[in-house]
C-alpha positions as CSV (number, residue, x, y, z in Angstrom):
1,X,226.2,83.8,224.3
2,X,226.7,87.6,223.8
3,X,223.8,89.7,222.4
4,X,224.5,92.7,220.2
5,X,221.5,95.0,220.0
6,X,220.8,98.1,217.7
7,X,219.2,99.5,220.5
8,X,219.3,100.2,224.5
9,X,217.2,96.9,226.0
10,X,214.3,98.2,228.4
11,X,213.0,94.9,229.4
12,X,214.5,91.2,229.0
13,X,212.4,87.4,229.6
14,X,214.2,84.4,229.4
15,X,212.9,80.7,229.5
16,X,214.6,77.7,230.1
17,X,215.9,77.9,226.7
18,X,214.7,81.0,225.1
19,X,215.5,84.6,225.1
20,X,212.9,87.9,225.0
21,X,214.2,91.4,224.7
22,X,212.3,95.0,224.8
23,X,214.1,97.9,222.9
24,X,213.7,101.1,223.6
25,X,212.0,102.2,220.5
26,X,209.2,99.7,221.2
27,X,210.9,96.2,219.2
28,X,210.9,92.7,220.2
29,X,213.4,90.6,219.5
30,X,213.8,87.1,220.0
31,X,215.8,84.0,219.8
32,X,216.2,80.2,221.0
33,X,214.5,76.9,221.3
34,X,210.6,77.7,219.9
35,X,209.4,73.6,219.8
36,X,206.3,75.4,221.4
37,X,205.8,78.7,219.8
38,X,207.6,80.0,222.8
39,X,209.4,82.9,220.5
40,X,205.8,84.3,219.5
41,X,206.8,84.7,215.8
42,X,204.1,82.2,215.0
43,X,206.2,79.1,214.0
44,X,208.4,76.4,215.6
45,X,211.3,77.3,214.0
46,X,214.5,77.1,216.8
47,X,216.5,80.9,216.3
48,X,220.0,80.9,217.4
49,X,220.0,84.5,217.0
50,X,218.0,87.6,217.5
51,X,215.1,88.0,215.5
52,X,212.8,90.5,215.5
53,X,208.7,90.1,215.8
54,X,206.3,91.7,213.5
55,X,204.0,93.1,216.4
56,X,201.2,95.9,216.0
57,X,202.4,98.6,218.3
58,X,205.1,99.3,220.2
59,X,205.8,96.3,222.8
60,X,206.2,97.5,226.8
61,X,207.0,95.0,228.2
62,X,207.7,90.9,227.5
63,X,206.9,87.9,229.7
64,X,208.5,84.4,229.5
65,X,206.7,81.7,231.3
66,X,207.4,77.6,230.9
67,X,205.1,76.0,232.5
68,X,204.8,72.6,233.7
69,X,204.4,69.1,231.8
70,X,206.3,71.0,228.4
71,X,203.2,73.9,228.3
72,X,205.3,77.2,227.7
73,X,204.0,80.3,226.9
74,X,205.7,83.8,226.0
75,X,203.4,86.7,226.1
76,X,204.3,90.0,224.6
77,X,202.0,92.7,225.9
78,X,201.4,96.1,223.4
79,X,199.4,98.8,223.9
80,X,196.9,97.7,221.3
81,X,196.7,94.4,222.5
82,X,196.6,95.5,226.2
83,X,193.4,97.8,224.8
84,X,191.6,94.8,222.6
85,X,191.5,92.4,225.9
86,X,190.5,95.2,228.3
87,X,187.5,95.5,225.6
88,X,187.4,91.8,225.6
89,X,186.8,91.7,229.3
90,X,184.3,94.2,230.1
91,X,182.1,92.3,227.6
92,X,181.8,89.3,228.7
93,X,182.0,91.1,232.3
94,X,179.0,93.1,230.8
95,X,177.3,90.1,229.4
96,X,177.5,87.8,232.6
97,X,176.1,91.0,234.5
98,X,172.9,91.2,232.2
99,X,173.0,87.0,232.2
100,X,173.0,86.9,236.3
101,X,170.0,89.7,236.2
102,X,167.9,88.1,233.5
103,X,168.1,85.0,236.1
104,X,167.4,86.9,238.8
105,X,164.0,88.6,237.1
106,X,162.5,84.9,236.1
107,X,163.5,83.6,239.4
108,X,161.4,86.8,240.6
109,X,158.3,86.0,238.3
């Protein structure tokens, strides 16, 4: 199926029967099967064509992944969202630090 696009396409995921493309102003669109959510437009609705995702931020990049035993996943990475996880990780990394050093002080005692 042929794809016009408003803009010049920087990045482009595909699953076994979905479609993800980056623009170069920083848009996601999407389309295809979405029995899963695979679209990341938060339903299952099915799209036969383009449709673009309300995202914070401007999108980088896009990854399609289907998985095995029907688990598919499409991840759509933004700047913000890149940002919130980093936070995300270096407190629980943080936590578990303080958590492994509290053992280690009672352990001591």
């Amino acid at each position: 199926m042929r794809v016009n696009l408003a803009a010049k396409a920087l990045g482009v995921a595909a699953g076994s029967m979905h479609s993800l493309v980056v623009l170069e102003r920083g848009e996601c669109w999407a389309w295809g099967r979405n029995d899963y959510g695979e679209l990341g437009d938060g339903s299952k609705e099915n799209r036969s064509r383009p449709a673009k995702l309300d995202l914070a931020g401007k999108v980088r990049s896009v990854l399609s992944l289907d998985g095995h035993d029907r688990e598919k996943l499409s991840a759509l990475a933004t700047i913000e969202d890149l940002a919130h996880r980093l936070e995300d990780c270096q407190a629980k990394l943080s936590l578990a630090a303080t958590e492994k050093l509290a053992a280690l002080d009672t352990r001591q005692q």
